[in-house]
C-alpha positions in Angstrom: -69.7 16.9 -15.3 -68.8 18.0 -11.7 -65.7 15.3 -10.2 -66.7 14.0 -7.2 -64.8 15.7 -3.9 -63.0 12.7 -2.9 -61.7 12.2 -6.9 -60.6 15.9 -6.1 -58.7 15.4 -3.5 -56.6 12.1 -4.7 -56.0 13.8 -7.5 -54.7 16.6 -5.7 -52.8 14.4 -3.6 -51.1 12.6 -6.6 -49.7 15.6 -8.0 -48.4 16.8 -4.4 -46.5 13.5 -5.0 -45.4 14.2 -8.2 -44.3 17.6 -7.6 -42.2 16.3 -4.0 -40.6 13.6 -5.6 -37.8 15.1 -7.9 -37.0 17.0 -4.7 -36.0 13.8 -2.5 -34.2 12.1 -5.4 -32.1 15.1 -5.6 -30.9 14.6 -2.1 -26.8 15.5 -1.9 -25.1 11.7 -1.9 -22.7 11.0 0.8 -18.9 12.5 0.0 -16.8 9.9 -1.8 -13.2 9.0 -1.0 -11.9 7.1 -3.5 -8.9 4.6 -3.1 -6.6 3.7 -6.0 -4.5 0.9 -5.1 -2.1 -1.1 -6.8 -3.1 -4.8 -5.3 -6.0 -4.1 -3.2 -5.8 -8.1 -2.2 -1.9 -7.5 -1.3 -1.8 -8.0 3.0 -0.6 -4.4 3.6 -2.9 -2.9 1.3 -5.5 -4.6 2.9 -4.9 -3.3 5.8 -3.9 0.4 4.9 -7.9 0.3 2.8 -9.3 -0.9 6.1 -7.8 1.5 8.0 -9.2 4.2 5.4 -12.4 2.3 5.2 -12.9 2.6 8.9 -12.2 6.0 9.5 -14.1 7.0 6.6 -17.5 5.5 7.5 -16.8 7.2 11.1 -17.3 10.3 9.3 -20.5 9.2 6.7 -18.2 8.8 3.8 -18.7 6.2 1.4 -15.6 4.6 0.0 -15.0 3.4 -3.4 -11.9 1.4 -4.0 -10.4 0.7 -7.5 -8.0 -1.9 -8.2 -5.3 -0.3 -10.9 -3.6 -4.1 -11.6 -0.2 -2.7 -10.9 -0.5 -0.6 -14.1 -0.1 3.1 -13.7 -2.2 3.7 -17.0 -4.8 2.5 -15.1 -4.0 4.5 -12.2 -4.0 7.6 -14.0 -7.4 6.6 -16.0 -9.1 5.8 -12.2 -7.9 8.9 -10.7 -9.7 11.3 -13.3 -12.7 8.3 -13.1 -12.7 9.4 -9.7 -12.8 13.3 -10.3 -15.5 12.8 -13.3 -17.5 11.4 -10.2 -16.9 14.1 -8.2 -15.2 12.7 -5.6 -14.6 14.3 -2.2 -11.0 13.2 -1.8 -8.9 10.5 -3.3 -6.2 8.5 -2.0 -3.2 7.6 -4.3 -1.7 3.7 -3.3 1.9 3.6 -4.1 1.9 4.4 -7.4 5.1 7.6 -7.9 3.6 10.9 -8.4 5.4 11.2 -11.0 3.6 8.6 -13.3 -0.3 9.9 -12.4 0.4 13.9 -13.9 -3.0 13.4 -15.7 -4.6 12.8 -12.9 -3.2 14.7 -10.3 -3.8 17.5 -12.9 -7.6 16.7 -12.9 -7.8 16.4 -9.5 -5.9 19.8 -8.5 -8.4 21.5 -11.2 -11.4 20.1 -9.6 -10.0 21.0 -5.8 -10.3 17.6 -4.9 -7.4 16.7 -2.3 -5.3 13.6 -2.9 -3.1 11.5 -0.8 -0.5 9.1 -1.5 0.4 6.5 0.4 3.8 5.8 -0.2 4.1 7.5 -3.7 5.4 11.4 -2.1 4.5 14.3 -2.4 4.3 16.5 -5.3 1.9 17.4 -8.2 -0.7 18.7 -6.5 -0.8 16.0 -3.6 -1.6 17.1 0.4 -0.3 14.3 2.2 1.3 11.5 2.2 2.6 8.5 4.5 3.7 4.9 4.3 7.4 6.4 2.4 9.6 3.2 1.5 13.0 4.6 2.6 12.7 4.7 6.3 10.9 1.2 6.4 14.1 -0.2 4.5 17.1 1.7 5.8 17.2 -0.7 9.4 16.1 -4.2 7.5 19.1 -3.7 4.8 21.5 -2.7 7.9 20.4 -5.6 10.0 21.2 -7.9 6.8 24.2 -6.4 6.0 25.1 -7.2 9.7 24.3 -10.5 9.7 26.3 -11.5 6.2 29.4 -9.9 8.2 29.9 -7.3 5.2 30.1 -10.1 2.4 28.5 -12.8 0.3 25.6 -12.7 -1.9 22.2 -11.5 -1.9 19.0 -11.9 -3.9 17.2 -8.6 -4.7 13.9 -9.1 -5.8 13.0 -5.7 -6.7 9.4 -3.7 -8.3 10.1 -0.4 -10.1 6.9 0.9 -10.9 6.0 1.5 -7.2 7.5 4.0 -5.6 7.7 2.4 -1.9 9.8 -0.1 -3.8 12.0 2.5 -6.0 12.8 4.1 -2.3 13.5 0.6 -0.5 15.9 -0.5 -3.6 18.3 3.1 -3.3 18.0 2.1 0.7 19.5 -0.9 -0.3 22.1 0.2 -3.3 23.3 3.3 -0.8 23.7 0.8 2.3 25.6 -1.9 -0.1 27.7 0.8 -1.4 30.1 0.6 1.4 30.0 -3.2 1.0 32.0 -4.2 -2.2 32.2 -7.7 -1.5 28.4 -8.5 -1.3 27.4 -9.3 -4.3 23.8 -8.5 -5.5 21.4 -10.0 -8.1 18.4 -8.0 -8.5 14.9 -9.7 -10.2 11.9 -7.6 -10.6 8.7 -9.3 -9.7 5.4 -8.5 -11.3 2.1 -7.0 -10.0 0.2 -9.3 -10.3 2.6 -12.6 -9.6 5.0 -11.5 -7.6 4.3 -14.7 -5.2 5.2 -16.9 -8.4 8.0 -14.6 -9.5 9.7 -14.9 -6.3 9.8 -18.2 -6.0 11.1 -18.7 -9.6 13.9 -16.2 -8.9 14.9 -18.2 -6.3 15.2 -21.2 -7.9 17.6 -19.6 -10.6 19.8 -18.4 -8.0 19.8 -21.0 -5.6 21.3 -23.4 -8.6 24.5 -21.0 -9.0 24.3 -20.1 -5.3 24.9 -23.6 -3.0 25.3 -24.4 0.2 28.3 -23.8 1.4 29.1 -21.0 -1.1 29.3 -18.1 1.4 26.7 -15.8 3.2 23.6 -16.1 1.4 20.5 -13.3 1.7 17.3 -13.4 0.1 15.9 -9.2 0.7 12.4 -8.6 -0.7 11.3 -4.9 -1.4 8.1 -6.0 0.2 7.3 -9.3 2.6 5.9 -10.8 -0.3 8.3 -11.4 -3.2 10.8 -12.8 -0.5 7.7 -15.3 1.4 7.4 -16.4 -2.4 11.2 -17.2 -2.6 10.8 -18.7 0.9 8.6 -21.7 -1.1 11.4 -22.5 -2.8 13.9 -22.1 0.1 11.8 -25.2 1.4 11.6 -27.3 -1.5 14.9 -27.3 -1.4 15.7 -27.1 2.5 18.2 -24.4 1.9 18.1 -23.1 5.5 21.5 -21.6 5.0 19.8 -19.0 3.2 19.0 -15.7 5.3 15.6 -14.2 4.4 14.3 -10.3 4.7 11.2 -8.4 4.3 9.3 -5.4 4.9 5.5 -4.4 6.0 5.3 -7.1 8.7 2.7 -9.3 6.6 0.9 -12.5 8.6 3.0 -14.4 6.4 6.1 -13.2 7.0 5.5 -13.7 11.1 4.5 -16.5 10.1 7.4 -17.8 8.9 9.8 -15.8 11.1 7.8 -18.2 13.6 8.9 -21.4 11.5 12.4 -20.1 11.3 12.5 -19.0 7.4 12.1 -15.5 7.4 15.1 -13.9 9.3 13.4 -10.4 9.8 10.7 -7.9 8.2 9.8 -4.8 9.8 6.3 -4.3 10.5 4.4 -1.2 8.7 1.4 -0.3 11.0 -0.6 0.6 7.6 -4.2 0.5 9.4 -2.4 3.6 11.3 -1.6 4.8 8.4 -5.3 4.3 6.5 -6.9 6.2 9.4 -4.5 8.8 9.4 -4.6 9.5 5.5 -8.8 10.1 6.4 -7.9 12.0 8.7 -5.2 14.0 7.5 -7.5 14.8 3.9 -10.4 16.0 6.1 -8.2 18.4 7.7 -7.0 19.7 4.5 -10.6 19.6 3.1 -11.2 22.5 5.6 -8.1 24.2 5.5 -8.9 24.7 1.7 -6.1 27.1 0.4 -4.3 27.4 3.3 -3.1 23.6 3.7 0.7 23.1 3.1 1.3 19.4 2.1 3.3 17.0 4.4 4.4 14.0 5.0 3.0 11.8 8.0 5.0 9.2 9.1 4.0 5.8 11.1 7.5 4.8 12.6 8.7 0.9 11.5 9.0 -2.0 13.7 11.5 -4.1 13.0 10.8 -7.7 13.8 12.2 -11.2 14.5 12.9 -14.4 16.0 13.9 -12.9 19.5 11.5 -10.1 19.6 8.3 -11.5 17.9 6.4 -12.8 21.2 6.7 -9.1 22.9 5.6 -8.0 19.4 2.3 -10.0 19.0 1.2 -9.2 22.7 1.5 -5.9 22.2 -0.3 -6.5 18.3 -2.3 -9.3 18.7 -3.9 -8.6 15.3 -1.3 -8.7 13.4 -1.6 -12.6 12.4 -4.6 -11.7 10.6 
């Protein structure tokens, strides 16, 4: 039986449909960066992701961020998660090159540039920024300055990051020439480190009391050391000196209140929208990149010089 024109032409029309269809679901998705951080919830990795976030979105990326629980198992496993996916570029938070050779491996096969923000350069790796050493080397100095060259200091230390490996030779290399301070080093875990400062503080405080000499609290990061600071209060040791680094809200915080001596601010949103921007370059460059390092110079903070610091960053309480 003859179909009716208007039958024809629906049907006609349905199967134009059918046919277009595949063709706009096969659209090319945005480019991926992927971030692999170590405490994404941590202040500076906040705002280092932020940073990266930002900058990324400028260009029409879309940014997936992984949280690797301070383990660099998990690192590793999100790193070549990350490749599988195809990412466009991935950026490497903290954790040593050293520890992610599976994925580094997997992403240098794939041609998929990685940064590292604070874990160096090497296997395979284009950029990277937010080194420890250089953010340590004036905090331990000003300390060592303050204790007169002697007395004794808290370490609380974390060797699985490499910002924190670099800070802690800062430290041993400055101490060196200062036999008569004494250190105890504690490592802190990721996650707790808030928990573990304060508890390592409370150990040392009971064989360290006032009156017992020039007494230093030094975190490898502000957090550890804002951790001790709740037990500094507990116990209203205010003879004890206190030192950070990365310029946390907290720590201005309580350089405000008079607990934290000094920290030295690490500009890490800088440093997330330079890492975008630094990958893209080397996403065009393609073979002809050499990999560098990118460095966002340290501010060192304190009593005295906090007011000029938060007019000239007002965000930095957030």
């Amino acid at each position: 039986m003859p179909t009716h024109p208007a039958v024809r032409s629906s049907a006609i029309l349905l199967t134009t449909l059918i046919i277009a269809a595949p063709s706009h679901a096969q659209k090319s998705p945005k480019p991926l960066l992927g971030i692999v951080s170590i405490a994404p919830a941590e202040a500076n990795n906040v705002r280092f992701i932020e940073g990266a976030r930002a900058a990324a979105t400028a260009r029409g990326w879309d940014v997936t961020v992984i949280d690797a629980h301070g383990s660099a198992d998990q690192a590793n496993s999100a790193v070549q998660n990350l490749v599988q996916r195809k990412a466009t570029a991935i950026i490497d938070m903290v954790f040593p090159v050293s520890s992610l050779g599976a994925g580094l491996r997997a992403a240098t096969a794939a041609k998929i540039p990685v940064g590292t923000w604070g874990g160096g350069l090497g296997g395979g790796t284009v950029v990277t920024n937010g080194s420890g050493g250089p953010l340590a080397d004036p905090i331990v100095k000003r300390m060592v300055a303050d204790m007169n060259g002697k007395g004794a200091v808290l370490a609380l230390t974390y060797r699985t990051g490499q910002v924190c490996r670099e800070r802690e030779d800062v430290l041993d290399k400055v101490l060196k020439a200062y036999p008569n301070i004494k250190v105890t080093k504690n490592e802190v875990r990721i996650p707790g480190y808030l928990q573990d400062g304060a508890q390592f503080a409370g150990s040392w405080l009971a064989s360290h009391p006032a009156g017992s000499g020039a007494l230093a609290v030094w975190g490898c990061w502000d957090d550890p050391a804002v951790g001790a600071i709740s037990t500094l209060r507990q116990q209203n040791r205010k003879d004890v000196k206190v030192y950070g680094q990365n310029g946390n809200a907290d720590a201005l915080n309580n350089i405000t209140s008079g607990w934290m001596t000094a920290t030295a601010y690490q500009n890490s949103v800088a440093e997330g929208t330079d890492m975008v921007k630094q990958l893209e370059a080397a996403l065009k460059a393609g073979s002809a990149w050499t990999p560098k390092a990118v460095e966002v110079p340290a501010i060192v903070v304190d009593a005295k010089t906090l007011p000029g610091f938060l007019k000239a960053n007002p965000g930095a309480l957030k």
